[in-house]
C-alpha positions in Angstrom: -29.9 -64.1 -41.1 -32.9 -62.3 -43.3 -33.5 -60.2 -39.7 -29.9 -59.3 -38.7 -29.6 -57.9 -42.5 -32.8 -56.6 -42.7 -32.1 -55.0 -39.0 -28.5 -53.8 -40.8 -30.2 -51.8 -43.6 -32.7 -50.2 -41.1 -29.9 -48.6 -38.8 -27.7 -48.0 -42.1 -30.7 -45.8 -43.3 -31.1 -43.9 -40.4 -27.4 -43.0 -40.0 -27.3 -41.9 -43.9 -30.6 -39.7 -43.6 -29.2 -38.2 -39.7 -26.0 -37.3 -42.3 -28.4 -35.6 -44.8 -28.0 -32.1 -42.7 -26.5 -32.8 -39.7 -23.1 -31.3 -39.2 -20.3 -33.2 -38.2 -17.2 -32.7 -35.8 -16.3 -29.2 -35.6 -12.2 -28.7 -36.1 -10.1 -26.0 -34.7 -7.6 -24.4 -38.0 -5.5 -21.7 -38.2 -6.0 -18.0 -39.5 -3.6 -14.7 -40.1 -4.5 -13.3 -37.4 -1.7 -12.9 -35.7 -1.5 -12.5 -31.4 -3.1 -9.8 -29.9 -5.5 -9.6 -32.7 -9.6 -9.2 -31.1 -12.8 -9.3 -32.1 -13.5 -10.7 -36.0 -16.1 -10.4 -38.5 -17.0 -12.7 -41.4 -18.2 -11.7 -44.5 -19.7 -14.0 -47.1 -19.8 -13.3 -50.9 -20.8 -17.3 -51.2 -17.6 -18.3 -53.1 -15.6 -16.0 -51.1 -15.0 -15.7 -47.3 -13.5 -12.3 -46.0 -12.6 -11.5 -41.9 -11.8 -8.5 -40.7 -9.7 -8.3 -37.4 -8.7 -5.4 -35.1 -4.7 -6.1 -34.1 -3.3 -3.9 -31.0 0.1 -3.4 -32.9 2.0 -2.4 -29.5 1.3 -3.3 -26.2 2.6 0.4 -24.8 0.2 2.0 -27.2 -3.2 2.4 -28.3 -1.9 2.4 -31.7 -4.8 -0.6 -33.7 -4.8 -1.7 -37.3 -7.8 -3.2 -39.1 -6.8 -5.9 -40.7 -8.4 -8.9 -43.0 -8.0 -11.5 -45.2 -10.1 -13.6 -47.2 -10.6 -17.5 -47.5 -11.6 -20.3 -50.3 -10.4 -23.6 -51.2 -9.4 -24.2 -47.6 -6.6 -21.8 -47.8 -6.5 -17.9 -46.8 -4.9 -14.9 -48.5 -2.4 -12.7 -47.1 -2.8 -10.1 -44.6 -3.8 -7.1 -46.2 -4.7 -3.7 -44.2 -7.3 -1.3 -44.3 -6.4 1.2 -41.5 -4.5 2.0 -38.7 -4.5 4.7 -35.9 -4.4 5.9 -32.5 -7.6 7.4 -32.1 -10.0 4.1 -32.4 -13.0 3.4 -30.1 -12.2 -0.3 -29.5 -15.0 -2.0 -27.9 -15.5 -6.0 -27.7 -19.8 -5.4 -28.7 -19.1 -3.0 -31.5 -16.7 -4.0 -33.7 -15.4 -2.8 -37.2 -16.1 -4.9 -40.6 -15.7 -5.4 -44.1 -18.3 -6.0 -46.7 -17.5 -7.5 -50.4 -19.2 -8.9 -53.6 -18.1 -11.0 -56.6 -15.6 -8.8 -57.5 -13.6 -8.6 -53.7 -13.5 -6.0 -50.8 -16.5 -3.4 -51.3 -16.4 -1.5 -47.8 -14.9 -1.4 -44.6 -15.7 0.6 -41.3 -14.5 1.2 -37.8 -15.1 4.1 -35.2 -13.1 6.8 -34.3 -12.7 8.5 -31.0 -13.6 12.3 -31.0 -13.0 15.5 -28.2 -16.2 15.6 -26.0 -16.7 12.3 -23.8 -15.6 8.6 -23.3 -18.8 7.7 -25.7 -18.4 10.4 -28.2 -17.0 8.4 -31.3 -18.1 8.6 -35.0 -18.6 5.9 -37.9 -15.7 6.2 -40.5 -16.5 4.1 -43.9 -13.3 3.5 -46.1 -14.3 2.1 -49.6 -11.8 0.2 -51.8 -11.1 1.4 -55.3 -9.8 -0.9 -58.3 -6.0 -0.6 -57.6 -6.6 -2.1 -54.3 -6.5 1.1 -52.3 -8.5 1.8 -49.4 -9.9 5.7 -49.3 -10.0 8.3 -46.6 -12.6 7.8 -44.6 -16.0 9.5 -45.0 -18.2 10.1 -41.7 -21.7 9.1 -42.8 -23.8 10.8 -40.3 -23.7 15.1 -41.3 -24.0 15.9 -37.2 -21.0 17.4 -35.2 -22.1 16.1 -31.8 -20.0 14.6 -29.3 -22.3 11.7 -29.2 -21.9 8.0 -29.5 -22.8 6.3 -33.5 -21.6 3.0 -34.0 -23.5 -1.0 -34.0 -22.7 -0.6 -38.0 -24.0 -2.8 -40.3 -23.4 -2.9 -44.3 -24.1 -4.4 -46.9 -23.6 -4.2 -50.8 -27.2 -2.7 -52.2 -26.3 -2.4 -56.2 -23.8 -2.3 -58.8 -22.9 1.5 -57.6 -23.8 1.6 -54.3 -24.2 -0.1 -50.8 -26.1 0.3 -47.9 -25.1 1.0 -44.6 -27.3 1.6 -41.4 -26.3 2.3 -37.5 -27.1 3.9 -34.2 -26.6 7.3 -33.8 -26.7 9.5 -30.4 -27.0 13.1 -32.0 -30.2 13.5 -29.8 -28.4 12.3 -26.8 -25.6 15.4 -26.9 -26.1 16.7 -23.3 -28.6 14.2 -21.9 -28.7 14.2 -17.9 -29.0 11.2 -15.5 -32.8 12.5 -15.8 -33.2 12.7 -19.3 -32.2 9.1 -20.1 -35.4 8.0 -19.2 -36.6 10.6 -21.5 -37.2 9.7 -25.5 -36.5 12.7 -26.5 -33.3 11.8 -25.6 -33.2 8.4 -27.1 -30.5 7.0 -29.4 -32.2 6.6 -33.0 -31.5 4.4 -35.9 -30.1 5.7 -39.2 -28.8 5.0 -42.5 -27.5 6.0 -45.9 -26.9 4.7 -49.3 -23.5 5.3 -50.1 -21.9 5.0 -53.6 -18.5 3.0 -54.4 -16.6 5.9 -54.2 -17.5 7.2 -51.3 -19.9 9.5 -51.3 -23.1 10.0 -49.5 -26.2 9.4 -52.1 -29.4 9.7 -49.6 -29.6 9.8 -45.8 -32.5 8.1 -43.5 -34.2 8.1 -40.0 -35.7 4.7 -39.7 -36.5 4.4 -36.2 -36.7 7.7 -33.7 -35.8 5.7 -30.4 -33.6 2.9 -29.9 -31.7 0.8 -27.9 -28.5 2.3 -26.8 -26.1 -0.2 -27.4 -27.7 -3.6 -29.0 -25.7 -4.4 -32.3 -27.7 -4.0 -35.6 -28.0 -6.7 -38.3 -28.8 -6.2 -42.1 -29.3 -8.4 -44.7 -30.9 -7.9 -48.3 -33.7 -10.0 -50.0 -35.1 -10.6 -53.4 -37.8 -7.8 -52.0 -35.1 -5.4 -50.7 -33.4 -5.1 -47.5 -34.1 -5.9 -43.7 -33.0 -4.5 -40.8 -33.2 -5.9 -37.3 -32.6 -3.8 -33.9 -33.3 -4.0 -30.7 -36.3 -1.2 -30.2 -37.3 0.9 -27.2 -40.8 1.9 -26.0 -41.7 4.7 -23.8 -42.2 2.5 -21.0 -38.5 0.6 -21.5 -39.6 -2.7 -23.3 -36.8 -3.6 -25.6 -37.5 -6.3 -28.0 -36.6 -6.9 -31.5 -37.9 -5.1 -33.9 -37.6 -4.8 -38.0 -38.1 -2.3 -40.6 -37.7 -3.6 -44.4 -36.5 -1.1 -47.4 -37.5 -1.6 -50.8 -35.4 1.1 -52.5 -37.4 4.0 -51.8 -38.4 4.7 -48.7 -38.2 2.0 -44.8 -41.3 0.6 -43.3 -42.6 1.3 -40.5 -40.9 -0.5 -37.6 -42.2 -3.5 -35.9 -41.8 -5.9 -33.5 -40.6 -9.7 -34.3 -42.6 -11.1 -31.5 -43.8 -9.4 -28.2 -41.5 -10.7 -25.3 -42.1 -7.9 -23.1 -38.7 -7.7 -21.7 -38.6 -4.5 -19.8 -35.4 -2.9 -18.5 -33.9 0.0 -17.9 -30.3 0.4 -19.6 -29.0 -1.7 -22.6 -28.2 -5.7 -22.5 -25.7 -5.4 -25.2 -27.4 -8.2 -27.4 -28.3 -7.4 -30.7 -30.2 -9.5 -33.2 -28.8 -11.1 -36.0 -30.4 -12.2 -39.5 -29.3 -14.8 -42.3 -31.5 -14.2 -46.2 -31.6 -15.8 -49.3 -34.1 -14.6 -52.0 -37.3 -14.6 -49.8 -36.3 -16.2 -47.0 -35.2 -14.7 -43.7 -34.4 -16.2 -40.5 -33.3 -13.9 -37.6 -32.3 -14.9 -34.0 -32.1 -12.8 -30.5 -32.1 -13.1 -27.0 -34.6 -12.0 -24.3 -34.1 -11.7 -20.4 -38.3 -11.1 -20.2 -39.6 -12.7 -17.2 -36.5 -13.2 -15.5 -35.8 -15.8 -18.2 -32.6 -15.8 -20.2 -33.9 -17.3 -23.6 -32.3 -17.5 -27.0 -34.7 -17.9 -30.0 -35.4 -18.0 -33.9 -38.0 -17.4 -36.1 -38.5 -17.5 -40.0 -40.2 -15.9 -42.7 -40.7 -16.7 -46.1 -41.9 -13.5 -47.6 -38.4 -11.2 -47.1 -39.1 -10.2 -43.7 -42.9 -9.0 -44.5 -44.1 -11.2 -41.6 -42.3 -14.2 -39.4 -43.4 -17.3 -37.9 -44.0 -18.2 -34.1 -40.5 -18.2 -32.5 -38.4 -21.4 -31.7 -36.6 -21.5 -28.6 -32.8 -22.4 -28.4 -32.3 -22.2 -24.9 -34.5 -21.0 -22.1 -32.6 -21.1 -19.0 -29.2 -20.3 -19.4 -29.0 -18.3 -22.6 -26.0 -15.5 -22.9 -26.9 -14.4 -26.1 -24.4 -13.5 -28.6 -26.0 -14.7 -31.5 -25.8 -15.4 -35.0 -27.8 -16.6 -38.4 -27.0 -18.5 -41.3 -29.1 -19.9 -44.2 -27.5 -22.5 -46.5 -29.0 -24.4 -49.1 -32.2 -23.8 -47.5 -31.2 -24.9 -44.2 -31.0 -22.2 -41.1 -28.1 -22.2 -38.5 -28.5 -20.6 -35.6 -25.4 -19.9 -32.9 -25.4 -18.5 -29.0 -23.8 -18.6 -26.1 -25.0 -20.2 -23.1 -23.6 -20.6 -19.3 -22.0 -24.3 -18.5 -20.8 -25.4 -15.5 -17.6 -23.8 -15.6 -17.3 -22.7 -18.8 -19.8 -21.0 -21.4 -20.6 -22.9 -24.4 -21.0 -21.8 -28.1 -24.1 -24.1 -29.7 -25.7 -24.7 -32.9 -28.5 -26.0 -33.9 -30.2 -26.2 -37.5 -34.0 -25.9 -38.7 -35.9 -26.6 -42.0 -38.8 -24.1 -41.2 -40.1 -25.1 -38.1 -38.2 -28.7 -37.8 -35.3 -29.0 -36.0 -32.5 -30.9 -38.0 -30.5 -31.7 -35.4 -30.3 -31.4 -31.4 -28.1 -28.4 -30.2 -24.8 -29.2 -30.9 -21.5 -27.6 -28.5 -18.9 -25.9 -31.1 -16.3 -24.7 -28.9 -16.1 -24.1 -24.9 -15.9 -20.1 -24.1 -14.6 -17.7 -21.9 -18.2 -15.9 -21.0 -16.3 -12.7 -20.5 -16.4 -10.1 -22.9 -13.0 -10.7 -24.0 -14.5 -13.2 -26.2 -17.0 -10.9 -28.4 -19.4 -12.0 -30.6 -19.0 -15.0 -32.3 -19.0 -15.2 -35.8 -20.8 -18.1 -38.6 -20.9 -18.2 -42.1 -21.1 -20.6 -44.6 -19.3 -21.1 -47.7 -18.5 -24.0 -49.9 -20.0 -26.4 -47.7 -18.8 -25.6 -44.3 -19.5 -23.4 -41.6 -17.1 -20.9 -40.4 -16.6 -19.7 -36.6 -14.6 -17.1 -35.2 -14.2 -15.9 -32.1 -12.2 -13.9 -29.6 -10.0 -16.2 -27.2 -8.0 -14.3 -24.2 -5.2 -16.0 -22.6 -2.7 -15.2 -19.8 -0.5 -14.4 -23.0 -3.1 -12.2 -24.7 -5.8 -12.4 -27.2 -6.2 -14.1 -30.5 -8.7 -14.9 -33.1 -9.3 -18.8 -33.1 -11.8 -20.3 -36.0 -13.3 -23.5 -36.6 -15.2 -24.9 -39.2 -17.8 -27.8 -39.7 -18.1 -29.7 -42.7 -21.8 -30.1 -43.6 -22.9 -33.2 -45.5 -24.8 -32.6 -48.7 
């Protein structure tokens, strides 16, 4: 009888410390987003959730509204809407979104189809002002060209301002087959800190040649900010690369590890980074050495320097990725191929130590219907959203996974 109990409270000990970190059952709830809504983004304030939404308001026209609404306490807000038009790029890898801090909806941006090419689009930035009303939108690059900027990322910087950072094709207007190879040519990565109401405080070059199309990520620390890109090197290797900002000026740019994938054109697979105070995690994925891997990696002193990598998946990795850090905890999320179906997995770390084994969230359509996933954490859950296209249409589905204490 002693062994059977003393065999009970082993086991019961176990179960209680796996339940420390380890998330449980994900669950499929509902959202505003109503049908023929496409490609989400989640933004976190910590007590505050926000997603933004693209909706194609008429299926005879190209007429799109940004929409969004925000969630706490289990429950969302209303709809509200930010913009809508007829002249949008929409694209499923570069996708608007909407920053905010304590005090709501900061900034929102999207990308707006010009004269001169299929890929000549510019960034348009709308803040919010007290009333609620959204502004006219301000162009944040000062070039003219008929040239591709988009892969935005924001975030809020300080009480007057917020940061904002994407890839811009100025040097690209009237590149030939020939000169792509060429990086002269080269997209490059930009910035600018923009005040609340709109208007254009200073202007950066933070990286001369880029990839073309790899989604940016931005996050800020208690040592500044950090952005993460995908590079590119005279002889076409493209791995990921940061460069940190510390309120006056960007570092130089370097690379998070040296994977060595080389390849001609763009894999449309961005980076993505989670922070709090001085730590960072980031995660990405690589096709080097014929080897689709997803991976993550950590620092502790705001992006300065980052540990070995950890793989996620080294056979079968789509990419798609995302980051979270919560309560000292880091989430990761990708894609990866299944046998009929992709899946989107998780996994957790503490540092180096995996918390729990990789864990499916949803099964996905692999195409690019789907977009990027989304994850963020708030109030003790994390938050998915995604893209899901149906013989009906498309619509934004979310999930959420409670996460013990």
């Amino acid at each position: 009888m002693k062994k059977s109990k003393l065999i009970f409270v082993l086991v019961l000990a176990v179960v209680l410390m796996g339940c420390k970190t380890s998330p449980e059952t994900s669950m499929e709830f509902s959202n505003p987003a109503s049908q023929n809504s496409v490609y989400p983004n989640l933004y976190s304030t910590g007590e505050q959730l926000y997603m933004s939404w693209i909706t194609k308001n008429d299926k005879e026209t190209e007429i799109h509204s940004l929409n969004y609404a925000s969630y706490s306490n289990d429950t969302w807000s209303s709809t509200k809407t930010v913009a809508t038009d007829s002249t949008w790029f929409v694209n499923w890898a570069d996708f608007p979104s909407i920053i905010a801090d304590k005090n709501g909806p900061l900034a929102a941006h999207w990308l707006n189809k010009k004269p001169g090419g299929p890929y000549a689009y510019d960034v348009n930035i709308s803040t919010i002002n007290k009333s609620g009303n959204w502004s006219q939108a301000l162009v944040p690059h000062n070039d003219e060209t008929p040239t591709e900027h988009g892969f935005v990322s924001m975030i809020p910087w300080d009480n007057e301002t917020f940061l904002a950072v994407w890839l811009d094709g100025r040097r690209t207007d009237g590149r030939s087959d020939e000169d792509y190879y060429k990086l002269d040519y080269a997209m490059t990565l930009r910035g600018a800190i923009i005040s609340r109401e709109g208007a254009i405080k200073q202007r950066f070059l933070i990286d001369e040649a880029v990839c073309d199309c790899c989604p940016t990520s931005l996050v800020k620390t208690s040592g500044g900010a950090v952005v993460a890109y995908r590079d590119r090197t005279d002889n076409e290797i493209r791995d990921i690369y940061t460069s940190r900002y510390n309120g006056e000026k960007w570092s130089n740019p370097e690379a998070i590890y040296q994977d060595g994938w080389k390849i001609g054109a763009c894999p449309v697979n961005g980076p993505k980074l989670a922070a709090h105070d001085s730590l960072v995690s980031i995660a990405w994925h690589t096709g080097a050495h014929d080897n689709p891997t997803a991976k993550y990696a950590y620092s502790v002193d705001n992006g300065t320097t980052f540990s070995k990598p950890v793989t996620l998946n080294d056979s079968t990795s789509l990419g798609r990725v995302d980051a979270e850090i919560y309560k000292g905890i880091s989430y990761l999320s990708w894609i990866e191929k299944g046998n009929n179906q992709a899946m989107l997995k998780m996994a957790s770390f503490d540092g180096d130590k995996r918390i729990n084994q990789s864990k499916t969230v949803a099964t996905l359509n692999e195409s690019r219907k789907t977009g990027f996933p989304q994850m963020e954490a708030i109030n003790g859950q994390l938050i998915f959203a995604w893209t899901q296209p149906d013989s009906t249409g498309t619509k934004v589905i979310t999930k959420k996974i409670p996460l013990n204490p």
